[in-house]
C-alpha positions as CSV (number, residue, x, y, z in Angstrom):
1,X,5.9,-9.1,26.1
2,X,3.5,-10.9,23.9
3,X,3.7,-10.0,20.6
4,X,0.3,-9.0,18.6
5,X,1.2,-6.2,16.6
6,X,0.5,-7.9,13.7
7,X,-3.0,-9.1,15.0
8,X,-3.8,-5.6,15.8
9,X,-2.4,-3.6,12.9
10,X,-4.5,-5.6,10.5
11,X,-7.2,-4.5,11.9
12,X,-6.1,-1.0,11.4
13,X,-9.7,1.0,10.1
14,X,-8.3,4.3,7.8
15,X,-10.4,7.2,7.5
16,X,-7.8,9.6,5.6
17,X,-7.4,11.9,8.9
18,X,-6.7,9.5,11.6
19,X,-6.6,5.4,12.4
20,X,-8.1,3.1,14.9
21,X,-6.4,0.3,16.6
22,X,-8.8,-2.1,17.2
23,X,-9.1,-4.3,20.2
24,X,-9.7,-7.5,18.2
25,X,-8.7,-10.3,21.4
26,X,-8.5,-9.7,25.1
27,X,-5.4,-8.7,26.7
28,X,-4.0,-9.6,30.0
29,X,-2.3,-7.3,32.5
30,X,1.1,-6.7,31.8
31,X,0.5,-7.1,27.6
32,X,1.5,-4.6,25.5
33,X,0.2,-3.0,22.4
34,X,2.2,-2.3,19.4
35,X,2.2,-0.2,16.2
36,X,4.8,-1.4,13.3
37,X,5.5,2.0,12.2
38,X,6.4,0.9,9.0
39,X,2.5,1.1,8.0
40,X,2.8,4.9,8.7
41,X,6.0,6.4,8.3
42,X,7.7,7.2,5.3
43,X,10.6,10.1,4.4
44,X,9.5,13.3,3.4
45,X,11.0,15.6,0.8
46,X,11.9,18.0,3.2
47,X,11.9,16.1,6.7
48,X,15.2,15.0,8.3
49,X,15.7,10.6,7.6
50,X,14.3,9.1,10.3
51,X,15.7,5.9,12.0
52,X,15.6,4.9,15.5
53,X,16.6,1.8,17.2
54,X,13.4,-0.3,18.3
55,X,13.0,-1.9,21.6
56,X,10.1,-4.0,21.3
57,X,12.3,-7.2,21.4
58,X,9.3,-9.1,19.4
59,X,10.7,-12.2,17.3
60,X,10.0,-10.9,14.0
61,X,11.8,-7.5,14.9
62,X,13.5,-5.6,12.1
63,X,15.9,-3.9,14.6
64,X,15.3,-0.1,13.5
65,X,12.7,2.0,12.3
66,X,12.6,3.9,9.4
67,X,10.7,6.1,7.4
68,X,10.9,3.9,4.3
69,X,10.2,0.6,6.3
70,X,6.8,0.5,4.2
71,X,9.1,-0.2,0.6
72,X,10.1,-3.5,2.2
73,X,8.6,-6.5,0.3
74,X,8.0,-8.5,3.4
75,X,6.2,-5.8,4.8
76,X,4.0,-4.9,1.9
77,X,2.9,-8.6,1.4
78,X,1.9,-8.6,5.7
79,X,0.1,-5.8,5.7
80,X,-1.3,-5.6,2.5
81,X,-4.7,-3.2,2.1
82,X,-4.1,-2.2,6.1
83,X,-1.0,0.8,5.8
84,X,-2.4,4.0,6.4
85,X,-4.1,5.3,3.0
86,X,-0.9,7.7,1.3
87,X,1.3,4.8,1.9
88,X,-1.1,1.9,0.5
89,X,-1.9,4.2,-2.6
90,X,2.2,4.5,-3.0
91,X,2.6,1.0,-2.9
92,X,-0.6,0.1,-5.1
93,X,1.4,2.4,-7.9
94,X,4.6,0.6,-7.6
95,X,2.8,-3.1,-7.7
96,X,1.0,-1.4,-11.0
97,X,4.5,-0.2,-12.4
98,X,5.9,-3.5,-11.7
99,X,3.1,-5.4,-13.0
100,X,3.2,-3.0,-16.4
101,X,7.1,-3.8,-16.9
102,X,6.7,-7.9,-16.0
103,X,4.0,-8.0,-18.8
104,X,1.0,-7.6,-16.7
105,X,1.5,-10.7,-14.1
């Protein structure tokens, strides 16, 4: 499996209600198309903790998926301006927090 999740999911258009994937190269027959969903889950205050075991076998593969993938630092740099709107306004908050208490870097 080739592995273009990251070329797709930054192309990721947000309208507040739904997401596109956008096709932004050709793919061959047997290619698949993946979704970190680390740029769209995160836990709710009354939803069960979600983590499941991730198959994609991609080389940059955290293993597990959770609903609070999105506070990972690594993943917040990647896909920066491109997780779905509720999670990028999260994260703009905390980099403002963070920013407020380092004295504004």
């Amino acid at each position: 499996m080739m592995d273009i999740s990251i070329t797709v999911a930054t192309q990721m258009q947000d309208t507040k209600d739904r997401y596109f994937l956008l096709q932004c190269e050709k793919f061959g027959g047997g290619e698949e198309i993946t979704l970190d969903y680390g740029m769209v889950l995160y836990q709710s205050k009354y939803a069960k903790r979600y983590k499941i075991k991730c198959k994609c076998d991609a080389k940059n593969c955290r293993g597990f998926i959770t609903d609070n993938d999105w506070k990972i630092p690594e993943l917040q740099k990647r896909y920066d301006g491109y997780f779905q709107w509720y999670l990028q306004e999260k994260i703009n908050k905390l980099k403002a927090k963070n920013d407020r208490q380092c004295g504004g870097k």
